[in-house]
C-alpha positions as CSV (number, residue, x, y, z in Angstrom):
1,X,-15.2,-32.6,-39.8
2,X,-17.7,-30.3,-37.6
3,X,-17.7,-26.9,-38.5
4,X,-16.9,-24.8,-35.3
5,X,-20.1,-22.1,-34.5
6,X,-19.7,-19.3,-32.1
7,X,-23.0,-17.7,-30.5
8,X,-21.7,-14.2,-29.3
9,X,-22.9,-12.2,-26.9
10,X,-21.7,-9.0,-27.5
11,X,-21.7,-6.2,-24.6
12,X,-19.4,-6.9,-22.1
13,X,-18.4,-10.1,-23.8
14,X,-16.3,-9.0,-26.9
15,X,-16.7,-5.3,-26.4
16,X,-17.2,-2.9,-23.6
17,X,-17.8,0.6,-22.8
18,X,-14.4,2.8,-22.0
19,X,-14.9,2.8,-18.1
20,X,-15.2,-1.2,-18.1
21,X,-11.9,-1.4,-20.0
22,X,-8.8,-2.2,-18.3
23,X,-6.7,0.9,-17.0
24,X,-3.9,2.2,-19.1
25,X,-4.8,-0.8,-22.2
26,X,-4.9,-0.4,-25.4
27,X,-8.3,-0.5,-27.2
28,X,-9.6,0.0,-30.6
29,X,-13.2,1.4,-31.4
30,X,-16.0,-1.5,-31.6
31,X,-19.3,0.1,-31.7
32,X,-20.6,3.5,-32.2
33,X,-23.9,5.7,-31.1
34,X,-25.9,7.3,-33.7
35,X,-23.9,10.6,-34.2
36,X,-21.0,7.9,-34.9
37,X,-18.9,8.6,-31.7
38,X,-17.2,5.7,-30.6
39,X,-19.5,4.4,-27.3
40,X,-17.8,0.6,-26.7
41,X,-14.2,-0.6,-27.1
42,X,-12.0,-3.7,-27.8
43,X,-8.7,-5.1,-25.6
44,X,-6.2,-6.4,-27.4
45,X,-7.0,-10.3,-25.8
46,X,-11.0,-10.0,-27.2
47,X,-9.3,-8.8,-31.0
48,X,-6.9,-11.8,-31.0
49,X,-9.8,-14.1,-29.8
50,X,-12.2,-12.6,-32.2
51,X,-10.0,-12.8,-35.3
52,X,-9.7,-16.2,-34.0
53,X,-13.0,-17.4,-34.1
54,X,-14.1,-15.4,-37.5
55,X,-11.0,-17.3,-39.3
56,X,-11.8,-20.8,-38.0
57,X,-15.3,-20.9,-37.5
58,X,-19.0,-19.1,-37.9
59,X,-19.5,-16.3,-35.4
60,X,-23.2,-15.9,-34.9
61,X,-24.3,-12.7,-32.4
62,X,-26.5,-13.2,-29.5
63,X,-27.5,-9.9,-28.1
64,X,-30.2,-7.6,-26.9
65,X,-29.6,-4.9,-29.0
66,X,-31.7,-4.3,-32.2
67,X,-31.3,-4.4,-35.6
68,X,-29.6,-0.8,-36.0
69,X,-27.9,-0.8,-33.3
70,X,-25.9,-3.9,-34.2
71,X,-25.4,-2.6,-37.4
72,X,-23.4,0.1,-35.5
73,X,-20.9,-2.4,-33.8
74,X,-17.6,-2.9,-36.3
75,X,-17.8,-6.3,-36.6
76,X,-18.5,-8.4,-40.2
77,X,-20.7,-10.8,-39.4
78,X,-21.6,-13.2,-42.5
79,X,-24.2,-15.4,-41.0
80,X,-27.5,-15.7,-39.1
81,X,-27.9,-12.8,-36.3
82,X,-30.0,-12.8,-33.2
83,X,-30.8,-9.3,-32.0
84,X,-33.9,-8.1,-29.8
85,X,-32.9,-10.4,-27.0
86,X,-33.9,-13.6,-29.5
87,X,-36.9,-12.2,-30.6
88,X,-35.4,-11.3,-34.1
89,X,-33.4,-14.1,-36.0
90,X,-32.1,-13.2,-39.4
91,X,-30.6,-15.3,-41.9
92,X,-27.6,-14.4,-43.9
93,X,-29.5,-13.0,-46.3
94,X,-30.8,-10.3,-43.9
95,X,-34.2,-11.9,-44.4
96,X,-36.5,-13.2,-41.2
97,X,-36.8,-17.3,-42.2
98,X,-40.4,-18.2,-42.8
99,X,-40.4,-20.5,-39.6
100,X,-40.0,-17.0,-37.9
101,X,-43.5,-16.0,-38.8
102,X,-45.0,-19.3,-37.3
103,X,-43.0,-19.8,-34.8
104,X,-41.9,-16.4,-32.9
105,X,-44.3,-13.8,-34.6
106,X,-47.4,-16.0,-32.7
107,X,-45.7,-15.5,-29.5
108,X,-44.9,-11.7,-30.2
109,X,-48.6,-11.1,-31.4
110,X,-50.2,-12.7,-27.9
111,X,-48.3,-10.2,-26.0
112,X,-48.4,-6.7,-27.8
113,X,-51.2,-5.7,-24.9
114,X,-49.4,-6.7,-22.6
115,X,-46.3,-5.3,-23.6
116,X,-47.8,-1.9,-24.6
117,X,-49.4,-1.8,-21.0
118,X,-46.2,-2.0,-19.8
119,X,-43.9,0.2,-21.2
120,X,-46.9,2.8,-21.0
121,X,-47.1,2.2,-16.6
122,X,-43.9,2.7,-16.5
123,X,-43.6,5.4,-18.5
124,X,-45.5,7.3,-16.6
125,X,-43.7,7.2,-13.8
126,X,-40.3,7.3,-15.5
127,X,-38.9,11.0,-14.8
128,X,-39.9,10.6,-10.8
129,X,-38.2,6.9,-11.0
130,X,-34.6,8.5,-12.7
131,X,-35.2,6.1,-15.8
132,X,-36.3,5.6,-19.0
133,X,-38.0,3.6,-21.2
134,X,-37.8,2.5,-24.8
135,X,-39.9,0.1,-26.6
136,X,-38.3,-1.9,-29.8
137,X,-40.2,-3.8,-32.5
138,X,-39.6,-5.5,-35.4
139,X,-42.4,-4.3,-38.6
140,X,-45.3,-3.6,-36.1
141,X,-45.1,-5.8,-33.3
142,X,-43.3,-4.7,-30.0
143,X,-39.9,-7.4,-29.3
144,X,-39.1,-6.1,-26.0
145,X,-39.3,-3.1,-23.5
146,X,-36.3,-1.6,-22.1
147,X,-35.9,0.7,-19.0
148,X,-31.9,2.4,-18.3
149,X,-31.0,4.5,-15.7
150,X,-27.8,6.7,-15.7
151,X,-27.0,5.8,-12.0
152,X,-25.1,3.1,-12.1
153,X,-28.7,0.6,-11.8
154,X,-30.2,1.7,-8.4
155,X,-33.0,3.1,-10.0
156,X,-33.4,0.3,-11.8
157,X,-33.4,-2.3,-8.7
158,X,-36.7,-0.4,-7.6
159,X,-38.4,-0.8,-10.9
160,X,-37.4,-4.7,-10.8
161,X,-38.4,-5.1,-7.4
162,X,-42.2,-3.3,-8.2
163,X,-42.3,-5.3,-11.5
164,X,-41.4,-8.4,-8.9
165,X,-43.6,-7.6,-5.9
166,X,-46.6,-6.8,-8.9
167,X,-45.8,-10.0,-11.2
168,X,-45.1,-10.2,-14.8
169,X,-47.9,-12.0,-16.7
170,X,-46.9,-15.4,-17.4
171,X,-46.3,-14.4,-21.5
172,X,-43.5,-12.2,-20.5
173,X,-40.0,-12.7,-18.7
174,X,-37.7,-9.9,-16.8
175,X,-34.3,-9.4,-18.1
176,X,-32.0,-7.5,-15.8
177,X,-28.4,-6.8,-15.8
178,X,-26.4,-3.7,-14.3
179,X,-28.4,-0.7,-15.5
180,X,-30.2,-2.3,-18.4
181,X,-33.5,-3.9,-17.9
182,X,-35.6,-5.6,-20.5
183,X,-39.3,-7.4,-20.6
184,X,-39.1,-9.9,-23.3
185,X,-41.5,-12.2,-24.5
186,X,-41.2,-16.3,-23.2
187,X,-40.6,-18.5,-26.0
188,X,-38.7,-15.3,-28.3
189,X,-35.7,-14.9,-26.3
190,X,-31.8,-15.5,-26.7
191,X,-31.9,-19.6,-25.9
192,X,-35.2,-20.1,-28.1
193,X,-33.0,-18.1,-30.8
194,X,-30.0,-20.3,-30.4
195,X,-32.1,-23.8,-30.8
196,X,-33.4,-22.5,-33.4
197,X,-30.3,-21.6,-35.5
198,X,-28.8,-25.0,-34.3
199,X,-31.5,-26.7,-35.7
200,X,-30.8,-24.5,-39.1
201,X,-27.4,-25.3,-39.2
202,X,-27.1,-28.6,-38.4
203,X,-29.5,-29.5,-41.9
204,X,-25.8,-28.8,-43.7
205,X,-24.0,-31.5,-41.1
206,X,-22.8,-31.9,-37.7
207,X,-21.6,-28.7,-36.0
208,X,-19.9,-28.0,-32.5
209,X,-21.1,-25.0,-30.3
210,X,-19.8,-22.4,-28.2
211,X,-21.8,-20.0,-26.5
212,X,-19.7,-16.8,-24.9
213,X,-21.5,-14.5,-22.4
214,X,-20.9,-12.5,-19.5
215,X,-24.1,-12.2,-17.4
216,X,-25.8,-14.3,-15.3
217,X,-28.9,-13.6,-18.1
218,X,-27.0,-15.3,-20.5
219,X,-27.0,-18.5,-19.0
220,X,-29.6,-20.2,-20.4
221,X,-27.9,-19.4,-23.9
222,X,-24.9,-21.0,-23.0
223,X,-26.6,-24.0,-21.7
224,X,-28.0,-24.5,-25.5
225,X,-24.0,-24.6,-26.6
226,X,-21.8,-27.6,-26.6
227,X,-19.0,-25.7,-24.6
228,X,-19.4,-21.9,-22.7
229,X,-16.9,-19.6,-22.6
230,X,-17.4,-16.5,-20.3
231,X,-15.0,-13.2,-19.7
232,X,-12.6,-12.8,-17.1
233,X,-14.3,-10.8,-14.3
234,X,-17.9,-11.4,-15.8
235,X,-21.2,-11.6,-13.8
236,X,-21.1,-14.9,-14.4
237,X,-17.8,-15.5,-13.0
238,X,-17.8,-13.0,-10.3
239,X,-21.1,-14.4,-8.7
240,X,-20.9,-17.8,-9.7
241,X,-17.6,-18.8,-9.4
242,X,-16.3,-16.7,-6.2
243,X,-16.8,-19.7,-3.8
244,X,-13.6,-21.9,-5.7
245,X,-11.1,-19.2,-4.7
């Protein structure tokens, strides 16, 4: 029998800040910040489903967050782990698979300038702008920049549209949802990830896929899944599926 694998998006997916949880619900503690304050939250429906998949079948996250910050989030996972948008895939173990260093650390190495040129433009105009900019990396070679903005993403839609009307090299790929915007690196994001820990698993026998995301980001993702699941009220759903009302 196929074993049943679950590649998880996890922000707005499983788990959710307190304002995006439903009025007057119930919720449990999911994630944390780094003084250990409870930052994201669980309903009821996304526990049940959760304990669901973890019991049955091999729950693999899919997210944009790095290594720590995952590590921060309250779930056990036992398996492979995508974080840094794809650009980091860990096996059970914890370890980066040797394929990693031929495959993705290539990619990641052809576009440090770049990426470093980047994050250091836009960092100079970051305080004007209302936003700011992190850069994440993985041993000494930049995964992704990131710029946030506390106002809801407005500030955010002018730094997409500049990146836009400029033009990204054609190394490096915009990621932008709500008020979190990332530059990630072609060939080391979440889909590359994903075909890459199919191809893993599948060496032990036949497997069935589900991907579960809620942005319209997270698409591509899902497409590399045998089956998609998305949230109620999602990006995805919201913008995608309005029309067949």
């Amino acid at each position: 029998m196929p074993r049943i694998v679950i590649f998880l998006d996890l922000d707005d997916t499983i788990l959710q800040t307190a304002p995006k949880c439903p009025p007057g619900e119930a919720v449990i503690p999911a994630a944390m910040d780094r003084t250990g304050r409870a930052l994201s939250f669980m309903t009821r429906a996304q526990q049940r489903l959760l304990a669901f998949w973890l019991d049955q079948g091999t729950v693999i996250p899919v997210t944009g967050r790095t290594d720590d910050a995952l590590a921060r989030v309250n779930i056990a996972f036992t398996s492979w782990r995508i974080t840094h948008h794809g650009a980091v895939i860990r096996q059970p173990n914890g370890f980066l698979p040797t394929w990693w260093y031929t495959q993705v650390r290539p990619l990641l190495v052809a576009a440090q300038p770049l990426l470093w040129s980047l994050a250091a433009r836009l960092t100079t105009d970051a305080t004007a702008g209302g936003y700011r900019v992190s850069s994440h990396s993985v041993d000494e070679w930049l995964t992704y920049v990131s710029v946030k903005s506390n106002d809801e993403g407005v500030a955010l839609v002018r730094v997409r549209a500049q990146l836009q009307k400029v033009g990204l090299p054609p190394e490096l790929t915009l990621h932008c949802n709500g008020n979190n915007l990332a530059i990630t690196v072609k060939g080391a994001q979440k889909q590359d990830a994903v075909r890459r820990v199919v191809a893993e698993l599948e060496r032990d026998g036949p497997i069935v896929t589900i991907g579960a995301g809620d942005s319209l980001t997270d698409i591509p993702f899902l497409r590399a899944c045998d089956f998609a699941l998305v949230p109620k009220d999602s990006q995805i759903q919201t913008e995608t599926w309005s029309g067949s009302r």
